[in-house]
C-alpha positions as CSV (number, residue, x, y, z in Angstrom):
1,X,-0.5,-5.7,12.7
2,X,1.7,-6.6,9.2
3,X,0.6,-7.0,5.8
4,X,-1.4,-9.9,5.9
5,X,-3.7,-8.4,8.6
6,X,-4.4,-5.3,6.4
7,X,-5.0,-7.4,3.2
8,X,-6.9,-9.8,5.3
9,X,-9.2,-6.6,6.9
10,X,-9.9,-5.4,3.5
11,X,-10.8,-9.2,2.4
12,X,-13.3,-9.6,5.0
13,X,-14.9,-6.1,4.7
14,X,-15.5,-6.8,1.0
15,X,-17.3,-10.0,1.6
16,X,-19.4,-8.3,4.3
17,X,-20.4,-5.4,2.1
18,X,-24.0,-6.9,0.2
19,X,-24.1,-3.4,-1.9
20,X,-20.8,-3.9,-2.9
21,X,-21.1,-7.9,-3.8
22,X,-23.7,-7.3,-6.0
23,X,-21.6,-4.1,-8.3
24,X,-18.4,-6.0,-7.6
25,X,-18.9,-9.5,-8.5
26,X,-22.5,-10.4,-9.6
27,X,-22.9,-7.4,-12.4
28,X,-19.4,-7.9,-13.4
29,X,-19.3,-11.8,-13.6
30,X,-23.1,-11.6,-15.3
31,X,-21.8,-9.5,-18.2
32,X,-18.7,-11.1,-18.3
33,X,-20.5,-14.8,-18.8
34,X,-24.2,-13.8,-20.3
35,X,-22.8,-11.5,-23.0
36,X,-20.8,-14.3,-24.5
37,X,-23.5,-16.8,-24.1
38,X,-26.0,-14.8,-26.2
39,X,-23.6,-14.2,-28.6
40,X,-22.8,-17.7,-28.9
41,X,-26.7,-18.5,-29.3
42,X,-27.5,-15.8,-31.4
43,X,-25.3,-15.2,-33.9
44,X,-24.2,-17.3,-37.1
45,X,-20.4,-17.3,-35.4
46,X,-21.6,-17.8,-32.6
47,X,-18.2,-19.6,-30.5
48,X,-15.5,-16.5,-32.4
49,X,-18.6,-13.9,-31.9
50,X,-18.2,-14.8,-28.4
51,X,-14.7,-15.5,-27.9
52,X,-14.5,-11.6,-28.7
53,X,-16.9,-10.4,-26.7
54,X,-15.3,-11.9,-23.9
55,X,-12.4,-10.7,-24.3
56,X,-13.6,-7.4,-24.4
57,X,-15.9,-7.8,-21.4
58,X,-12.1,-8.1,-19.6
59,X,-11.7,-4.8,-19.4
60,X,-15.4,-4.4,-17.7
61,X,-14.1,-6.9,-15.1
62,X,-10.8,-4.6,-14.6
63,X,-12.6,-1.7,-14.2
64,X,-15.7,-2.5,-12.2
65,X,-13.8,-5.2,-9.7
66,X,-10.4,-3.9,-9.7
67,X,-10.8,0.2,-10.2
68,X,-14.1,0.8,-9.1
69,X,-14.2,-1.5,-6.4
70,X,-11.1,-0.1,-4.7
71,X,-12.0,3.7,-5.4
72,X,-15.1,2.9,-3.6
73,X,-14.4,1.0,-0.7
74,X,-11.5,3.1,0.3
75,X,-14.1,6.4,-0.1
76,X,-15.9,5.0,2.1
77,X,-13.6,3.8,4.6
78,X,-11.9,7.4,4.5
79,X,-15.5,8.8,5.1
80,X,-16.0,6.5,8.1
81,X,-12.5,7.5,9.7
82,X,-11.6,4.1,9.2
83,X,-8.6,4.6,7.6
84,X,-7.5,7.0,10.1
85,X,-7.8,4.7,12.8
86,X,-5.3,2.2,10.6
87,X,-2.9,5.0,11.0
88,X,-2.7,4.8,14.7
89,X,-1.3,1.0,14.5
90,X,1.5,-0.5,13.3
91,X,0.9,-0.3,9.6
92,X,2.7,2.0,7.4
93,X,0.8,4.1,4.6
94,X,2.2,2.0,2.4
95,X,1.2,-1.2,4.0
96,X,-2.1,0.0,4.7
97,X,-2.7,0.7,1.1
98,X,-0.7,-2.6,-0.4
99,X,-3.1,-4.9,1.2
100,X,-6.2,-2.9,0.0
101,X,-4.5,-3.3,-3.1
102,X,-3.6,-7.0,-3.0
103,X,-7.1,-8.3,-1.5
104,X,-8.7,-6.4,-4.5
105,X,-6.3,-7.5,-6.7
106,X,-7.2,-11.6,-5.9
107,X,-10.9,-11.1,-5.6
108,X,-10.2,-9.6,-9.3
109,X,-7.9,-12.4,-10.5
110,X,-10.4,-15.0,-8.8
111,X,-13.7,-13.7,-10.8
112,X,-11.7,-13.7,-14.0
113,X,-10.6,-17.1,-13.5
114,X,-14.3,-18.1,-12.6
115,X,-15.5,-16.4,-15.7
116,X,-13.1,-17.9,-18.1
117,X,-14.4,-21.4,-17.0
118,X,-17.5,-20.3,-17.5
119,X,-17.4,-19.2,-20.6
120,X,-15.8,-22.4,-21.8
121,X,-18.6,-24.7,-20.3
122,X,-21.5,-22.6,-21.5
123,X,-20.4,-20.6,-24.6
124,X,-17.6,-22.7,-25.9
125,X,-15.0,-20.3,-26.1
126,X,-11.7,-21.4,-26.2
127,X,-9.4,-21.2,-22.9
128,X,-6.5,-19.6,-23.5
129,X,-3.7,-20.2,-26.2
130,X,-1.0,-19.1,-23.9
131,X,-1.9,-19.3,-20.4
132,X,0.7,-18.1,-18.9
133,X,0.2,-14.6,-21.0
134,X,-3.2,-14.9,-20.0
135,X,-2.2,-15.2,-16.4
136,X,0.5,-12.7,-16.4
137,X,-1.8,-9.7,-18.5
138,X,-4.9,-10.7,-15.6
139,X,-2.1,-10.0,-12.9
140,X,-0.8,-7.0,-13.8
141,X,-3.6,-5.7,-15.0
142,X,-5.9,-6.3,-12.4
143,X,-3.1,-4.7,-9.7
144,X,-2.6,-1.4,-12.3
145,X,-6.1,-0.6,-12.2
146,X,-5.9,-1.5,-8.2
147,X,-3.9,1.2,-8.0
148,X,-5.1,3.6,-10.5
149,X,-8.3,3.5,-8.5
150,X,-6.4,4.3,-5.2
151,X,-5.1,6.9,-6.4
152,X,-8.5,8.4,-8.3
153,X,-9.8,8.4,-4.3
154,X,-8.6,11.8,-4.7
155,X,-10.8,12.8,-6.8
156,X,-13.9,11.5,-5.4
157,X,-15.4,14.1,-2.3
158,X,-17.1,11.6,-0.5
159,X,-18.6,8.0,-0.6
160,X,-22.2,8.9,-1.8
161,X,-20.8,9.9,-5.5
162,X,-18.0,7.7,-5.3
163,X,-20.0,5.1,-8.1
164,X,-21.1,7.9,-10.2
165,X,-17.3,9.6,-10.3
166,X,-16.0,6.2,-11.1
167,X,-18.6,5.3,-14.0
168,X,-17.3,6.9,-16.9
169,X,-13.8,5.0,-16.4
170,X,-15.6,2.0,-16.6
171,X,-17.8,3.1,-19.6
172,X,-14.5,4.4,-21.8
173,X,-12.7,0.9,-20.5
174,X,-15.4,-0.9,-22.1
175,X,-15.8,0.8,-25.1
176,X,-12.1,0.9,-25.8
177,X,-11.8,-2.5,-25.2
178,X,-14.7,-3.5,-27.9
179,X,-17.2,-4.8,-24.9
180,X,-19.3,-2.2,-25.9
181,X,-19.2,-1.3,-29.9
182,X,-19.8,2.1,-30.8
183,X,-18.6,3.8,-33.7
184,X,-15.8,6.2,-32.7
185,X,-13.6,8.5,-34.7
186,X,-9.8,7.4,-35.4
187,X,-8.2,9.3,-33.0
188,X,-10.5,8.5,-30.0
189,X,-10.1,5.1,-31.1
190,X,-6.4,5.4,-30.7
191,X,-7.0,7.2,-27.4
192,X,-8.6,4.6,-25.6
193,X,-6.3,1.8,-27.0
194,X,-3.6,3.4,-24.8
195,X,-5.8,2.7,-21.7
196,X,-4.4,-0.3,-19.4
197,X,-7.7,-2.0,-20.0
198,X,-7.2,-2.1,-23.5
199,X,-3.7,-3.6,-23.8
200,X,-4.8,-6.4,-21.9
201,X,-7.7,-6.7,-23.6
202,X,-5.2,-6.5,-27.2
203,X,-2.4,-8.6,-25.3
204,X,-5.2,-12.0,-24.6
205,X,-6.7,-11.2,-27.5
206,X,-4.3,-10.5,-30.5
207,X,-1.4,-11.9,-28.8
208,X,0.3,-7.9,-28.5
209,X,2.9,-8.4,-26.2
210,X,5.2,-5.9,-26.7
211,X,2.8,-2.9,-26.0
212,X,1.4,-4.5,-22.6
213,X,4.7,-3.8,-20.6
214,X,5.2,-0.6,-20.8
215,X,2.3,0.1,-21.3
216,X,1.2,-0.9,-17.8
217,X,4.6,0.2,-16.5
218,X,3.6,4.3,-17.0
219,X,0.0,3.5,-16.0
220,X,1.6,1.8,-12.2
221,X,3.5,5.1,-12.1
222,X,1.6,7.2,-13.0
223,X,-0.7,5.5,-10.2
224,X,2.0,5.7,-8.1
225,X,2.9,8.8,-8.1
226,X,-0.8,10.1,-7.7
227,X,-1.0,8.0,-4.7
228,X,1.8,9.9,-3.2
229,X,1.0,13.5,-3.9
230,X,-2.9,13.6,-3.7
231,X,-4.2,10.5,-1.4
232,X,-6.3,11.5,1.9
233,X,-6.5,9.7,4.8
234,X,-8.8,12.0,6.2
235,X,-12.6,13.4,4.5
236,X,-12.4,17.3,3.2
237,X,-13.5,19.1,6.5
């Protein structure tokens, strides 16, 4: 087995899960497309109303199709002993793990993409100014939270409470991010801007380059380094 057969395995898995199509992709891809509409039909500004609300549901897409779909699927496959048995071929750890990461990270990139044209057709908002930016915060983005939810596997005792550990990452992504708008307080405000989610989010939206880099840079160590110390293979016996 190489690389391609593990990111291939996890591919096909993902497709064949119907619970996890409809948290990953439809909710995701519903919010990310109807919030925008409404806005668009609702409000006085309606095409910048929903140009920003779009941009803001980015960070739901990261964290429900990237982190949450990852954390979850690899619960569950640690539950099942299925990762265990990967361990007994070829694959390394790391390649084990790099093509969980990688299939996530496309079907992530791919529902974005979808989602932008979508938005443009039925809400009118713009596609991007710079889409190579655009391209480049989706990416790394969208593999940062991969492996930020990897890593928060750890965390999660087994696959039964795997979506409700994972839910309040999504709801702090999306209220950082301005997907959600609550009134917060200036230093949680400041808090949650340093969240990966939210420099995308500010890097599409504002055009805040400079922060995204390193930004994502301590996040895919930090990730990184979680992953090493604290990832099992294995349920808690």
């Amino acid at each position: 087995m190489t690389l391609a057969a593990a990111y291939h395995l996890g591919t096909r898995l993902f497709w064949r899960d119907k619970a996890m199509l409809v948290a990953s992709v439809v909710t995701p891809v519903g919010l990310a497309v109807g919030m925008p509409v409404l806005m668009r039909n609702v409000r006085a500004d309606g095409v910048s109303a929903a140009t920003e609300i779009f941009h803001g549901t980015l960070a739901i897409l990261l964290s429900i199709t990237a982190f949450m779909n990852i954390a979850v699927a690899l619960t569950a496959r640690r539950d099942q002993l299925v990762l265990k048995r990967l361990r007994t071929s070829r694959l390394t750890d790391a390649q084990i793990l790099a093509g969980q990461i990688a299939s996530t990270v496309t079907q992530t990139v791919a529902l974005i993409a979808l989602s932008t044209v979508a938005v443009r057709l039925l809400a009118d908002v713009p596609l991007p100014a710079d889409p190579v930016l655009y391209a480049a915060a989706v990416v790394l983005g969208s593999a940062v939270m991969a492996v930020l939810g990897a890593a928060y596997t750890a965390a999660i005792p087994r696959t039964e409470l795997a979506a409700a550990f994972t839910m309040p990452v999504f709801l702090l992504a999306g209220v950082g991010a301005g997907a959600m708008p609550i009134p917060l307080p200036d230093w949680a405000d400041t808090v949650l801007g340093l969240l990966p989610t939210s420099a995308v989010v500010d890097a599409v939206s504002r055009g805040d380059v400079l922060p995204l880099a390193p930004n994502l840079a301590v996040w895919a160590v930090a990730g990184l380094v979680a992953l090493r110390l604290w990832f099992r293979w294995e349920p808690r016996r």
